[in-house]
C-alpha positions as CSV (number, residue, x, y, z in Angstrom):
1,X,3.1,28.7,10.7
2,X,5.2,26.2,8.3
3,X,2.2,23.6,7.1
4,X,2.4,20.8,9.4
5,X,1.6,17.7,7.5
6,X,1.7,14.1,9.8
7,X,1.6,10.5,8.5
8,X,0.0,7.6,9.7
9,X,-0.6,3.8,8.8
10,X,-4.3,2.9,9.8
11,X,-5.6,-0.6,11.2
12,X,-8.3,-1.8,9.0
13,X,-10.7,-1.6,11.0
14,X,-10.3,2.5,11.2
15,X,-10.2,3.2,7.4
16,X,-13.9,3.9,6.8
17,X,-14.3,7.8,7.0
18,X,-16.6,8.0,10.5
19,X,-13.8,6.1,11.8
20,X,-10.7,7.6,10.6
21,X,-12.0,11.3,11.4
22,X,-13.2,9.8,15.0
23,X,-9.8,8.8,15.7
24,X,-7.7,11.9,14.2
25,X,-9.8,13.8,16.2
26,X,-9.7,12.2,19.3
27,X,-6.5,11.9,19.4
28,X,-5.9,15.5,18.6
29,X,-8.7,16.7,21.2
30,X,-6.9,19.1,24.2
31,X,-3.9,19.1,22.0
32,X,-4.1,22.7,20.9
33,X,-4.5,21.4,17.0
34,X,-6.6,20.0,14.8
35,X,-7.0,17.9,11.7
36,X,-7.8,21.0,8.8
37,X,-6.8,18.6,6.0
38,X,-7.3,14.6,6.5
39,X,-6.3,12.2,3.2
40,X,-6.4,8.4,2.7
41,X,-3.7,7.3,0.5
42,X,-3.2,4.0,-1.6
43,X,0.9,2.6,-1.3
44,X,1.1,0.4,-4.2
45,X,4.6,0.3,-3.9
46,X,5.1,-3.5,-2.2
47,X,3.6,-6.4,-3.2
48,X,-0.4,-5.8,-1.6
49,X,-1.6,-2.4,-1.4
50,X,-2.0,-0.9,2.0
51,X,-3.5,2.4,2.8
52,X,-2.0,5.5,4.7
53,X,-3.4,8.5,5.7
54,X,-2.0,11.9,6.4
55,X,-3.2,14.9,8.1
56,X,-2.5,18.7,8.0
57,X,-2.7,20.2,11.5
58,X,-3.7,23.5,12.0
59,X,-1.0,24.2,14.5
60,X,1.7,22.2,16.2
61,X,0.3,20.3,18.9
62,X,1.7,21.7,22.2
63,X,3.1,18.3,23.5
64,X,3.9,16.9,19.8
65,X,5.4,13.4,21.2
66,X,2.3,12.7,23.3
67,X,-0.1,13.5,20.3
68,X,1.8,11.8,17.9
69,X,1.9,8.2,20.5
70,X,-2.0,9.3,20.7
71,X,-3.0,9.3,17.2
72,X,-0.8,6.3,16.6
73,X,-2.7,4.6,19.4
74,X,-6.1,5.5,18.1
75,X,-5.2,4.6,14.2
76,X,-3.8,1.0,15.5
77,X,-0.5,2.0,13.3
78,X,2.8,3.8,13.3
79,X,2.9,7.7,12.6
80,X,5.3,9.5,11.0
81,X,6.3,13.5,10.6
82,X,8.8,13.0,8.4
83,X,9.6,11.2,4.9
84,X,12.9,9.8,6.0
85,X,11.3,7.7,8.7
86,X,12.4,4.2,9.5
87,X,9.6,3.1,11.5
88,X,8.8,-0.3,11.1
89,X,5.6,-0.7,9.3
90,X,5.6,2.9,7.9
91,X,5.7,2.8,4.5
92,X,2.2,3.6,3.5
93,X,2.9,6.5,6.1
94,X,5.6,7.6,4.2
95,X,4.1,7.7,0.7
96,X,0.7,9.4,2.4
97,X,3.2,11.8,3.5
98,X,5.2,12.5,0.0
99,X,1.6,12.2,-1.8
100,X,0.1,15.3,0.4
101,X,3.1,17.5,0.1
102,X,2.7,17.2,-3.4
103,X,-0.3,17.0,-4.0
104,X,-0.1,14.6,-6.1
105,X,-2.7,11.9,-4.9
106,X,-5.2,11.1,-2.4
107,X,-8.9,11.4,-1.5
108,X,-9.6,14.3,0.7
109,X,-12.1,13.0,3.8
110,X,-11.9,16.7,5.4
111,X,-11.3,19.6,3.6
112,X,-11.4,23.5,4.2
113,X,-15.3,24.6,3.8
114,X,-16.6,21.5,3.5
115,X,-19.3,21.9,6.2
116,X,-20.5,25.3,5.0
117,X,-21.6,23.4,1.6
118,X,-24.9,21.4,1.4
119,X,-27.7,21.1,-1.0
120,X,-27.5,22.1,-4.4
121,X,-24.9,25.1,-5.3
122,X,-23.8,26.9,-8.7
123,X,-20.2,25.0,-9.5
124,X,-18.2,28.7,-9.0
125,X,-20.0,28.9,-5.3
126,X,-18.8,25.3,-4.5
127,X,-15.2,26.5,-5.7
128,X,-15.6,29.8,-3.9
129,X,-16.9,28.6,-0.4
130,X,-14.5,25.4,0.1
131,X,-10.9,24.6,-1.1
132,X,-12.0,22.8,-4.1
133,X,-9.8,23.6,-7.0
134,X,-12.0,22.3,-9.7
135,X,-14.8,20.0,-10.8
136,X,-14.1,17.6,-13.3
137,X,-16.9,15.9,-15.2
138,X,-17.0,12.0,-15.5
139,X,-18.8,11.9,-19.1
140,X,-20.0,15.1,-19.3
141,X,-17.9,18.7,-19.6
142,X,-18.6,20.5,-16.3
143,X,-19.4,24.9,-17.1
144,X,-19.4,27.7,-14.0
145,X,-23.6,27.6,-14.3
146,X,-23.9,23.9,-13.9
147,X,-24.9,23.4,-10.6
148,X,-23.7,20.4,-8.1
149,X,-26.0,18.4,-5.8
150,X,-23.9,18.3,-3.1
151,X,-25.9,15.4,-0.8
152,X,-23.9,16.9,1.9
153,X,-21.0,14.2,0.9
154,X,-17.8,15.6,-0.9
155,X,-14.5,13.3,-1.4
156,X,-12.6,15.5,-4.0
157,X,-8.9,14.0,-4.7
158,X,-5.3,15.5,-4.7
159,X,-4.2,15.6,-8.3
160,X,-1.5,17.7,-9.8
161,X,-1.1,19.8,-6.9
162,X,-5.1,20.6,-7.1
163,X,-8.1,19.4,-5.2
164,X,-10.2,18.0,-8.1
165,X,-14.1,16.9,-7.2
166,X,-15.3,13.9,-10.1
167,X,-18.8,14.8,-10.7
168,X,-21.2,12.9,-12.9
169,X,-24.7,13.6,-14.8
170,X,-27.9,13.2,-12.5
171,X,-31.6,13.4,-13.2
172,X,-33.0,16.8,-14.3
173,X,-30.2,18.3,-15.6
174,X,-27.7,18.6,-12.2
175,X,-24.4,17.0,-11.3
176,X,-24.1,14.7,-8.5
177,X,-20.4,13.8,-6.7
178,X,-19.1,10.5,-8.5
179,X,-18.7,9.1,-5.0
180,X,-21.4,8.3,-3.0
181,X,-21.5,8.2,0.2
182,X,-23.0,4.4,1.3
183,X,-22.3,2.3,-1.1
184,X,-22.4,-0.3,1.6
185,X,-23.5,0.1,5.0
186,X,-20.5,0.5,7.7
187,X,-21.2,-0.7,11.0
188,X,-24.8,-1.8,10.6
189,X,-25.8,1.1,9.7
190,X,-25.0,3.4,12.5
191,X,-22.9,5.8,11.0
């Protein structure tokens, strides 16, 4: 299978994580694919910034024009399968798109193994059990025996082609993801 990679321009509203994964994979349920590999992706490339997403299916969808008018419904924007895309509104599409075939930017909401990881793991067990290339320190120099608190919350970033997780120094010795997961509540507090 050739990696399928779509592009899509969310409504504000949907960009939080429990919302952008709620619609990806809502609009991909009965479809015959699903989301492996979902990014959110700053355009900075007009005047505002606006943010796109794009998604790696795991197979193509078995009616591809009714999932594509499906996840555009649910994301409240156009989507896009291909860089050379005129659709009005697309641009942030369109670089989400170019960004994830490169590698080159984005933070990673889904990822391969990310629900087999939890607690605290050994940094090489992290690397070994998801698709995490490496774990990069913020302030301190990460080593294989360091070991990661995971808080079951991972956003690692595209980066020169590699899926980088920031970490940073926690209490008694262990690393903690630089991101955490509420840093302000999302929908009163029911996600």
């Amino acid at each position: 299978m050739t990696v399928r990679w779509w592009g899509g321009v969310p409504a504000p509203e949907v960009v939080p994580d429990a919302h952008l994964l709620a619609a990806v994979d809502g609009a991909l349920a009965g479809s015959g694919a699903s989301a492996e590999v979902v990014c959110t992706h700053v355009d900075r490339s007009a005047g505002v910034p606006a943010t796109g997403v794009s998604v790696r299916l795991s197979a193509e969808p078995a009616d591809p024009a009714a999932t594509l008018v499906a996840l555009a419904r649910t994301l409240g924007g156009p989507v896009v399968l291909a860089e050379d895309c005129p659709a009005p509104g697309a641009r942030p599409a369109v670089a989400a798109l170019r960004e994830a075939a490169t590698g080159s930017s984005g933070r990673v909401v889904r990822f391969p193994g990310q629900d087999a990881v939890s607690g605290r793991l050994p940094v090489t067990e992290l690397m070994a059990a998801t698709a995490i290339d490496e774990v990069v320190g913020v302030g301190v120099t990460v080593t294989s025996d360091h070991v990661v608190d995971t808080r079951g919350f991972l956003r690692p970033h595209w980066s020169d082609g590699r899926l980088r997780l920031l970490v940073e120094q926690a209490a008694g010795g262990v690393l903690q993801p630089f991101e955490i997961e509420s840093p302000h509540e999302c929908c009163g507090g029911a996600h």
